[in-house]
C-alpha positions as CSV (number, residue, x, y, z in Angstrom):
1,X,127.0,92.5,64.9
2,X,124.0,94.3,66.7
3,X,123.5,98.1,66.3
4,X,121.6,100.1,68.9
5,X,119.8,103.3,68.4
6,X,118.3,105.8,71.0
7,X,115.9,107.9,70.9
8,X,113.9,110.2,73.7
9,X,115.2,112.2,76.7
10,X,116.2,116.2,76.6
11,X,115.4,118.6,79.0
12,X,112.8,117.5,81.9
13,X,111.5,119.6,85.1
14,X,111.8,117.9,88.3
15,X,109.2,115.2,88.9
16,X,108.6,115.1,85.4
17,X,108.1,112.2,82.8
18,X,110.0,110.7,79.8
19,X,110.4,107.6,78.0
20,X,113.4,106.4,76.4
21,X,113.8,103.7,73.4
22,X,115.8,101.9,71.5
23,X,115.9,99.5,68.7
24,X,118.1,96.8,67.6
25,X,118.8,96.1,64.5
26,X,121.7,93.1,63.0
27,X,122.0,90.0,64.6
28,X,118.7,90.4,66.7
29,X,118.7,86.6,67.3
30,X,121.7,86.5,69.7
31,X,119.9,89.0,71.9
32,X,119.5,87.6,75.3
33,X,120.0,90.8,77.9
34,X,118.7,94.6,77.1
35,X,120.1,97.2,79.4
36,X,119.8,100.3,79.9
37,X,122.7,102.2,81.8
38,X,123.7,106.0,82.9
39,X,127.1,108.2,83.0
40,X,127.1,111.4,84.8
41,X,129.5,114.1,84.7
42,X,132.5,113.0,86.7
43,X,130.8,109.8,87.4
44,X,131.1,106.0,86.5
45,X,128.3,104.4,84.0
46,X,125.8,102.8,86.1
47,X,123.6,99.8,85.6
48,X,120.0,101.8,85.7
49,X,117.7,98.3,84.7
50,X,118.2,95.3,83.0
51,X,115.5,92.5,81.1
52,X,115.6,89.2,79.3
53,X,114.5,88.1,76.7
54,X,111.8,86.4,79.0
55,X,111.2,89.3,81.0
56,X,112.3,89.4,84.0
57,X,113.4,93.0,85.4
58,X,115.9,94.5,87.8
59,X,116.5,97.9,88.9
60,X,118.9,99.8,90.6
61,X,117.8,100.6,94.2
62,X,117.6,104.7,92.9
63,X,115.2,104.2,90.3
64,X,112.9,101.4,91.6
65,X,109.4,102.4,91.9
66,X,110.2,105.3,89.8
67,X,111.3,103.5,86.4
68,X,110.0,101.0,84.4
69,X,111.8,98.9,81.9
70,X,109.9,96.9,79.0
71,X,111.0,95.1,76.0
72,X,109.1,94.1,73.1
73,X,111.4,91.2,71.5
74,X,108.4,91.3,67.9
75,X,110.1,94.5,67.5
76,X,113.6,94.1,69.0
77,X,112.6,97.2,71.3
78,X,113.7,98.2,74.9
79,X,112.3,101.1,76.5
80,X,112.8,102.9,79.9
81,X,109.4,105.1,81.6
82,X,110.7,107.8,83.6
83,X,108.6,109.0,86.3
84,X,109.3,111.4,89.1
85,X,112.4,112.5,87.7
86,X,115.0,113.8,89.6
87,X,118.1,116.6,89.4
88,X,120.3,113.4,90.2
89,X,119.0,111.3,86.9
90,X,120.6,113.7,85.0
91,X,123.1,111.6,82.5
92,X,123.8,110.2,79.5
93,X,121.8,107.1,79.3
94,X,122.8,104.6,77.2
95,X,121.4,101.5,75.6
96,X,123.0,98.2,76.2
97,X,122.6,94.4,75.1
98,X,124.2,91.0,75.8
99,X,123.9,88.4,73.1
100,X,124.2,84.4,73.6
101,X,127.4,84.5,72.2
102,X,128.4,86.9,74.5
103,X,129.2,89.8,72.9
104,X,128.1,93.1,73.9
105,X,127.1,96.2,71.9
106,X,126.4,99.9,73.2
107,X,124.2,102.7,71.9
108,X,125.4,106.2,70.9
109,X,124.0,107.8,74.4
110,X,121.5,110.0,74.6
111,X,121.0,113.0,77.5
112,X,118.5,113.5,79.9
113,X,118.4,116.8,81.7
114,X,116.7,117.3,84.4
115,X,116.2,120.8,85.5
116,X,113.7,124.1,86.0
């Protein structure tokens, strides 16, 4: 089992900043993929960006340029830097991993509002 814990977002003006993160804590070693995905109101979850366990990063086309993804494997962290936020990244953005074995595990959500 892996468990995944959130932390950051909350209410951010429009071409505002914030940084989400999340550790992992259980079966760290299976870790291979960190995610990080989004679910607005009425809307599907989304894939918002994705890194190995080496490092190498994709984005959705809505975010790129705008967020950055890093993971710090030491410390079984992921986090997401969110700049120039828009009205339209407003979700619940959740933390996601894929382990070798391929299991997958979700984190509890947490909301980012952004609004003036």
């Amino acid at each position: 089992q892996v468990q995944l814990v959130e932390s950051g977002g909350g209410l951010v003006q429009p071409g505002g900043s914030t940084r989400l993160s999340c550790v992992a804590s259980g079966n760290v070693a299976r870790i291979y993929l960190m995610a990080w995905y989004r679910q607005a109101p009425g809307k599907q979850r989304e894939l918002v960006a994705r890194i190995t366990d080496g490092g190498s990063a994709n984005y959705v086309d809505s975010v790129r340029g705008r967020f950055t993804i890093s993971r710090d494997n030491a410390k079984n962290t992921v986090n997401l830097q969110m700049n120039s936020l828009k009205s339209e990244d407003t979700a619940v953005y959740y933390c996601y991993t894929h382990t070798t074995k391929g299991e997958h595990y979700w984190g509890q959500g947490t909301q980012v509002t952004v609004s003036s």
